[in-house]
Every structure is written in structure tokens, then in C-alpha cells.
N, C-alpha and C positions, 0 to 999 in steps of 0.2 A: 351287832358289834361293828359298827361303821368306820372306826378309826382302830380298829386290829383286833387281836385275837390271840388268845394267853393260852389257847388251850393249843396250838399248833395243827388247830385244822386251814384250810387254806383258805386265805386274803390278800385281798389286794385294793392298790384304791383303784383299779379297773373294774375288780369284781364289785366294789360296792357302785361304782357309776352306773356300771350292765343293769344291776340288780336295782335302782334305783329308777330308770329307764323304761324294766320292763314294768314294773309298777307303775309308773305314771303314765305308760301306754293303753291300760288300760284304766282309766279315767279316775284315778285315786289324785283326788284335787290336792291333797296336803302330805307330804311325807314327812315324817323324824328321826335325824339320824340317831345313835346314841353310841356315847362315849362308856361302854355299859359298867368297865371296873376302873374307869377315870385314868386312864394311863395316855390319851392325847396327848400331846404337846401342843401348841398355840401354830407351830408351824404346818402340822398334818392336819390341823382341825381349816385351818384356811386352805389347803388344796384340797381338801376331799369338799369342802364346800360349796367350792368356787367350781371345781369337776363336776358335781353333782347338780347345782343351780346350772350350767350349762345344759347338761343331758334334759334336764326338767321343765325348762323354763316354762313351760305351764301350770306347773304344779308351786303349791308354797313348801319352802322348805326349812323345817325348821329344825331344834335343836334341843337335846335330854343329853346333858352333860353330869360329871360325877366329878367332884375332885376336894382335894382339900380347901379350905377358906381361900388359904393363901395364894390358891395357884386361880381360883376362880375366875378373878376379873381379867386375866388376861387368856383365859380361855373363852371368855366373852369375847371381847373383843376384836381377837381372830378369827369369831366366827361373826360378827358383827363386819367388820371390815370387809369379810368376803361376801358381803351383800346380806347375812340371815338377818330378819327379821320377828321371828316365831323362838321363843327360846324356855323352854319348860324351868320352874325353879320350883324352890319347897322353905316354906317358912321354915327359918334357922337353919334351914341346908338339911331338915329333916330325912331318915331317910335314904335308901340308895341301894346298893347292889351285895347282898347277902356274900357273892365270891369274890368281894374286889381285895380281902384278904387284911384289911386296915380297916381299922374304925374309926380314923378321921377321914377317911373317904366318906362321900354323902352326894347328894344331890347340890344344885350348885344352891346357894343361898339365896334367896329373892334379895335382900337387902342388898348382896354384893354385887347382882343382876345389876340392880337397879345404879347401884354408885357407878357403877362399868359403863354404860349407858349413859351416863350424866356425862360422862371426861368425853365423850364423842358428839355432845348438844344437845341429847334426847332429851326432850324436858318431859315429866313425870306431872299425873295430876296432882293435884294438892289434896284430896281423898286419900292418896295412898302414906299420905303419912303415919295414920294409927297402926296399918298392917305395917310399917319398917320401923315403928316404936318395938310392935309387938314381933318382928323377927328380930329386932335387937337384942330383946328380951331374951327371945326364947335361943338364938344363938349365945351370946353370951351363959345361961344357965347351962349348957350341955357343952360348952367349951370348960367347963369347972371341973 
């Protein structure tokens, strides 16, 4: 729970930094932070980032976010801007966190990954069009 804590045990974006730190101290090459019942906002998802890519900078740092379609891409993108590069998705946003209390909560959607990514120059192979046919598909079907 990188970006807070519903349940009222104690956070902080210090404690996630420390805690982030003492992980990559001892030689864990890749960390993920995650946004576990989607309740981020775009503004704490780029400091706890930009905090964490500091304390780390050896390590990759990357990103298991939750949210609804709509709030997606610019949850990307805050975390894109504050330098992440590693960013976990689930065809059609499959998926997500059993206590985030909503069921359009989900993991973020690779299709809206990928359009989020586009508005910033990231160009995409030409491969991955059948998979963003087929999360078109399958998001669409489970938005019904």
C-alpha cells in the first residue's frame, strides 16, 4: 500500500521511501509500488515516485496501480512524468483488489496504459495492436 492506507495503520510517504530503501539495499534490482484499492490521486502518485526513484536510484521502479477507466490515464501519467517506466496493466482492466470496495475499481487497463503513453511520444509496436483490439473488446464487454 504505497500511496496510503484505508485501514488506519500507519503511513507515510517517508515510511514508504525508508521502506523502499531498505529493499533496494539489499540488492532487489526492481521494486513495485502499488496503488492496492486505487484511491491515488495523480498528485501523490508523482511524489511518492519521484521520493522513491530518488532513495533507489539503482533499482527499477515501477508501478501496480487500480483505478477506475476514467481516472486511469492520468494516473499514468503522474507516474510516467515522475520518471516510472515499468508499469503493470491487465487486459480490459481485468481484475484488482478484492477490498477496494467498488467494482469498477480494477487494475489499470493495458489499452488505456498504452493511449496514456502515446499523448507523452511513447511509440508502441505495431504487434501490440491485436492485444488493444482484444482489450478493447474485452473492456468494452465487462463495462455492459
Amino acid at each position: 500500500m504505497a500511496f496510503g492506507n484505508p485501514y488506519n495503520d500507519p503511513w507515510s510517504e517517508e515510511i514508504v521511501s525508508e521502506a523502499a530503501a531498505r529493499i533496494a539495499s539489499v540488492g532487489v534490482g526492481a521494486i513495485s509500488l502499488a496503488d492496492t484499492v486505487g484511491l491515488a490521486e495523480p498528485e501523490l502518485i508523482s511524489r511518492v515516485m519521484k521520493n522513491v526513484m530518488s532513495e533507489c536510484a539503482k533499482s527499477e521502479i515501477g508501478i501496480h496501480m487500480h483505478s477506475t477507466r476514467a481516472s486511469a490515464a492520468a494516473k499514468v501519467l503522474a507516474a510516467y512524468d515522475a520518471g516510472c517506466r515499468r508499469f503493470d496493466s491487465a487486459l480490459g482492466g481485468l481484475g484488482g483488489c478484492p477490498f477496494a470496495q467498488d467494482r469498477l475499481v480494477g487494475n489499470i487497463p493495458t489499452e488505456e496504459l498504452l493511449r496514456a503513453l502515446e499523448q507523452r511520444g511513447v511509440k508502441m509496436d505495431n504487434r501490440l495492436e491485436p492485444v488493444l483490439a482484444l482489450n478493447s473488446a474485452i473492456g468494452e464487454e465487462f463495462a455492459a
